[in-house]
Residue frames relative to the residue before (quaternion, step in Angstrom):
aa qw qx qy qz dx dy dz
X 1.0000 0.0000 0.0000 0.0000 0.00 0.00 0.00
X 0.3935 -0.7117 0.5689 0.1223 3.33 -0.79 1.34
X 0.3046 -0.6467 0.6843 0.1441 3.80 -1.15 0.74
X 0.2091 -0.8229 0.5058 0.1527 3.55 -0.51 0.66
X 0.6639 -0.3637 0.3812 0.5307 4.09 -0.80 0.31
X 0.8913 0.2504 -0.2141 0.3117 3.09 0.08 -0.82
X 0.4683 0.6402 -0.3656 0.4869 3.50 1.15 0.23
X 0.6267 0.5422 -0.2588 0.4963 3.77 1.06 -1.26
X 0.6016 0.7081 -0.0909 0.3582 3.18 1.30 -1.18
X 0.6449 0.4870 -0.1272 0.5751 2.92 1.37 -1.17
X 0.7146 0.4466 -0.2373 0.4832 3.46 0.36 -1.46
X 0.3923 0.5683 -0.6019 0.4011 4.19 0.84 -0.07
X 0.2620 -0.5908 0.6349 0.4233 3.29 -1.69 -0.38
X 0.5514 -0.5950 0.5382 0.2287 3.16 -1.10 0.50
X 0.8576 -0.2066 -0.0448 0.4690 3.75 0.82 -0.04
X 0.3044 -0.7963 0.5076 0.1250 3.06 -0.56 1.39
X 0.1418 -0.6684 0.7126 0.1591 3.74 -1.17 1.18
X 0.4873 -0.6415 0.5565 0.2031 3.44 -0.83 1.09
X 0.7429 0.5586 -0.1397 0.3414 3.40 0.89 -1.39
X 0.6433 0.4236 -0.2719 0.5768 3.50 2.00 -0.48
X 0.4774 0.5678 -0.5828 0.3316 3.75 1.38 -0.12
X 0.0445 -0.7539 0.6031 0.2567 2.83 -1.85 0.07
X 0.3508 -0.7718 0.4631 0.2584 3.63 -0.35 1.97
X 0.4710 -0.6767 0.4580 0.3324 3.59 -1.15 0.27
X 0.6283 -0.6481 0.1148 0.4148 3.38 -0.77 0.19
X 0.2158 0.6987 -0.4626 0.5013 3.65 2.10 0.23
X 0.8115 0.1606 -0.2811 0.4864 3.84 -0.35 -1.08
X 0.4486 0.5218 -0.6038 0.4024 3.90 0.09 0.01
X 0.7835 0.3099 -0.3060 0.4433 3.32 -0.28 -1.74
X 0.7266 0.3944 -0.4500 0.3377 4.39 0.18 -0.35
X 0.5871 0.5139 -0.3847 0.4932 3.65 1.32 -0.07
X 0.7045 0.3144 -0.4310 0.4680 3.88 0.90 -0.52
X 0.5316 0.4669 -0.5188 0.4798 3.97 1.14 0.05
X 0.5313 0.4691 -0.5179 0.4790 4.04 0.73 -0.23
X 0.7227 0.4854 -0.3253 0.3692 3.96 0.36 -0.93
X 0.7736 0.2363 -0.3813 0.4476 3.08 0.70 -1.45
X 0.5162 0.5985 -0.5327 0.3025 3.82 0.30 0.43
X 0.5700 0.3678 -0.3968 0.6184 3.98 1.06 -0.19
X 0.5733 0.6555 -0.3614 0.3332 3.58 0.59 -0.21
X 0.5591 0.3991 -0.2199 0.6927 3.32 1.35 -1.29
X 0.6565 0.4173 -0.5085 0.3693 4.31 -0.16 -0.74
X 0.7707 0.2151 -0.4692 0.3737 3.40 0.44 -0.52
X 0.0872 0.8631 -0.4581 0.1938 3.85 1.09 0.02
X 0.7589 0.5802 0.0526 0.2910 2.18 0.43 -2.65
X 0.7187 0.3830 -0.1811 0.5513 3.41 1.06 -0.97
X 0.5029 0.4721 -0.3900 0.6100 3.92 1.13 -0.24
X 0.7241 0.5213 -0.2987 0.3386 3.49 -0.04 -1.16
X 0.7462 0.4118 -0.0675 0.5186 3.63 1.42 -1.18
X 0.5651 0.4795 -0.4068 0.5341 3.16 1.22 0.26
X 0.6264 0.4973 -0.3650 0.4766 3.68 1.16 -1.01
X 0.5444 0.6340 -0.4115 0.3638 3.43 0.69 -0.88
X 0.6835 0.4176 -0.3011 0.5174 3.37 0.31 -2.29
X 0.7742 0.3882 -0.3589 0.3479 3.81 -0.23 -0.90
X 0.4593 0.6220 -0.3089 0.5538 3.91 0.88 -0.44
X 0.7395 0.3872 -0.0856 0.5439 4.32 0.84 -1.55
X 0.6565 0.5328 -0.3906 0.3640 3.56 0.86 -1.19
X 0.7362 -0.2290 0.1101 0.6273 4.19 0.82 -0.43
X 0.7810 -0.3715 0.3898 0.3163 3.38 -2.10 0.27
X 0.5521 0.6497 -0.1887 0.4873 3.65 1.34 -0.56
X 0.7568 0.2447 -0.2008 0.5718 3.48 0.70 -1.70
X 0.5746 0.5738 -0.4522 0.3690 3.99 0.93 -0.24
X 0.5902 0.4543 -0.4144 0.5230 3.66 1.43 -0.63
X 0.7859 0.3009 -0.4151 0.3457 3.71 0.24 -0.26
X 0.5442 0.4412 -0.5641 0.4370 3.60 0.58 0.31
X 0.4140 0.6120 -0.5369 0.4073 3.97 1.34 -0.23
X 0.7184 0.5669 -0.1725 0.3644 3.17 0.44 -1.49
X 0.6798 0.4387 -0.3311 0.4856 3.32 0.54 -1.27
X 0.7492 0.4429 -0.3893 0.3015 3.82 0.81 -0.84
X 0.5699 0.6070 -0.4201 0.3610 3.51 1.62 0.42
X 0.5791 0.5190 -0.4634 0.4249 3.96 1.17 0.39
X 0.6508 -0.5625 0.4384 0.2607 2.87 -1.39 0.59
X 0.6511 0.5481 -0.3689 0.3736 3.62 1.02 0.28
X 0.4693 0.4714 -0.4077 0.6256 3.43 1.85 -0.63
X 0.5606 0.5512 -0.5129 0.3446 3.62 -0.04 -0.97
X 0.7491 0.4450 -0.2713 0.4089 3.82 0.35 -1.56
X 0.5653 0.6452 -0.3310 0.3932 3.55 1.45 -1.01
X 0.6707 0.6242 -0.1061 0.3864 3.27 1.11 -1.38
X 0.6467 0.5417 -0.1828 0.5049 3.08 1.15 -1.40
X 0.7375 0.4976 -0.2231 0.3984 3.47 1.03 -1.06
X 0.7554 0.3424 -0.2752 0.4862 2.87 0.74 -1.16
X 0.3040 0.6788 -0.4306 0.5113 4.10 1.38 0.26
X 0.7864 0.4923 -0.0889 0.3624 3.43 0.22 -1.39
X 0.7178 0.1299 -0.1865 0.6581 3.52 1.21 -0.95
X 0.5723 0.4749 -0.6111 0.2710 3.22 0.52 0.91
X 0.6045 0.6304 -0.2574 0.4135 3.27 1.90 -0.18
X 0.5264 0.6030 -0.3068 0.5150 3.16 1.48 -0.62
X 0.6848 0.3850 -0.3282 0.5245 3.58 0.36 -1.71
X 0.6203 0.4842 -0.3980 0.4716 4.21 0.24 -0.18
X 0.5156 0.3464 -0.3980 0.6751 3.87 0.75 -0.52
X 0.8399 0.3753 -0.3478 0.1809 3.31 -0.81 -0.78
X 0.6079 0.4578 -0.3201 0.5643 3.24 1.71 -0.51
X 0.6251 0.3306 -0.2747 0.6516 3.52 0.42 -0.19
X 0.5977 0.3133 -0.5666 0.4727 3.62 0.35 1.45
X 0.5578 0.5648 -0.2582 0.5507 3.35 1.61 -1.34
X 0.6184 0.5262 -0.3231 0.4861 4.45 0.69 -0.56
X 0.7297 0.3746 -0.2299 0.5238 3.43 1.05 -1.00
X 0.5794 0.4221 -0.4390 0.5417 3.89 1.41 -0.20
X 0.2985 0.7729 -0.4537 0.3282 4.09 1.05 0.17
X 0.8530 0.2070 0.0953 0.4695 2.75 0.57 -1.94
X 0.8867 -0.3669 0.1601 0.2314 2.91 0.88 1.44
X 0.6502 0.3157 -0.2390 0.6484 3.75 1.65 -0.52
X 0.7098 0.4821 -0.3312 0.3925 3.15 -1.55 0.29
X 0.5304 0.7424 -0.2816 0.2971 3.32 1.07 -0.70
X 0.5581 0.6775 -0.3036 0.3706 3.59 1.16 -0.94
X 0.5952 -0.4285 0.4469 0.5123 4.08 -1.34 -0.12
X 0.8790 0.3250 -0.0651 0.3427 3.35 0.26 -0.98
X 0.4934 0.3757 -0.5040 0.6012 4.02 1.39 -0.21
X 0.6031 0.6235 -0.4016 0.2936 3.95 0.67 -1.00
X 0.7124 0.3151 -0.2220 0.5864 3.48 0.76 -1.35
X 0.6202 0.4998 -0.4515 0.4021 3.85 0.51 0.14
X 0.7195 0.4503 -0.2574 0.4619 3.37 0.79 -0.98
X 0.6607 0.4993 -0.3088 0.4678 3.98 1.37 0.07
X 0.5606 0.4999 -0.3740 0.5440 2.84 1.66 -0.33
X 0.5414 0.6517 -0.3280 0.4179 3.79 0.74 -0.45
X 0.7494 0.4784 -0.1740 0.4233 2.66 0.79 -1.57
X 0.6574 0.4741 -0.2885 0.5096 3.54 1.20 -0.54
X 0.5088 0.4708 -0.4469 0.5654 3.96 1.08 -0.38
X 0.7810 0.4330 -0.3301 0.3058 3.21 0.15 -0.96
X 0.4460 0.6845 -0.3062 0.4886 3.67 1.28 -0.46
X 0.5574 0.5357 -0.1912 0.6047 3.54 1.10 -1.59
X 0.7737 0.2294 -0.3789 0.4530 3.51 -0.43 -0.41
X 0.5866 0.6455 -0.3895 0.2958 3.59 0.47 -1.03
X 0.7553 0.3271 -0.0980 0.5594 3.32 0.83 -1.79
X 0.4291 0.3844 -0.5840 0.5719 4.26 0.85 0.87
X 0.5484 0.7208 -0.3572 0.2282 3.41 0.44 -0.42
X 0.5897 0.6061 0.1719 0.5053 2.14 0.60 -2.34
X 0.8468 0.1651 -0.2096 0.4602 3.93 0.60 -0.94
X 0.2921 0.6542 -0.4740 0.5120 3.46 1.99 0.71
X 0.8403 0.4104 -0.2268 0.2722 2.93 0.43 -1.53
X 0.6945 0.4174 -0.2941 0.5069 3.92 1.13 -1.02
X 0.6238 0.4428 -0.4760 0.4339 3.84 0.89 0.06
């Protein structure tokens, strides 16, 4: 049975409210491992600047001391702490769907949900620990 142009046509929606979809819990957890991965890239460049300036003399190591007493590094930290913990759960959920497990409707959407509880605790942690 042939679907005709106009039949395919029909069955589109005609407008899509992003805001009424609801993603399951498989695409959440692979869109916050897409984020927290641009998260860490710029990280990387914050993280390597504090360093070099921290190494560069006894001077620039007291002001990255300093800088790590405001409450805005702290949040920096925390964040970039958090998706670095998340994008590590999630890859080491995606490594274990490699080989073949995990792969199903339901170990798949279970193991992303984990993976996201488990994130949650990490990064309370994680904001126990840098406050």
């Amino acid at each position: 049975m042939e679907l005709s142009e106009q039949n395919v046509k029909k069955q589109r929606p005609v407008h899509l409210d992003l805001q009424t979809i609801r993603f399951p819990a498989t695409a959440i957890a692979s869109i916050l491992h897409r984020i927290s991965g641009v998260i860490m890239l710029f990280a990387v460049g914050i993280l390597i600047w504090l360093l070099n300036t921290s190494l560069s003399s006894p001077q620039g190591f007291a002001e990255v001391q300093a800088l790590f007493d405001t409450l805005l590094v702290k949040f920096i930290v925390w964040g970039i702490l958090t998706a670095l913990g998340y994008h590590i759960l999630a890859g080491l959920r995606h490594i274990v769907m490699d080989t073949g497990r995990w792969e199903e409707l339901d170990s798949g959407a279970a193991s992303a949900k984990a993976a996201m509880v488990l994130a949650i605790v990490f990064s309370v942690i994680v904001g126990i620990w840098v406050w």
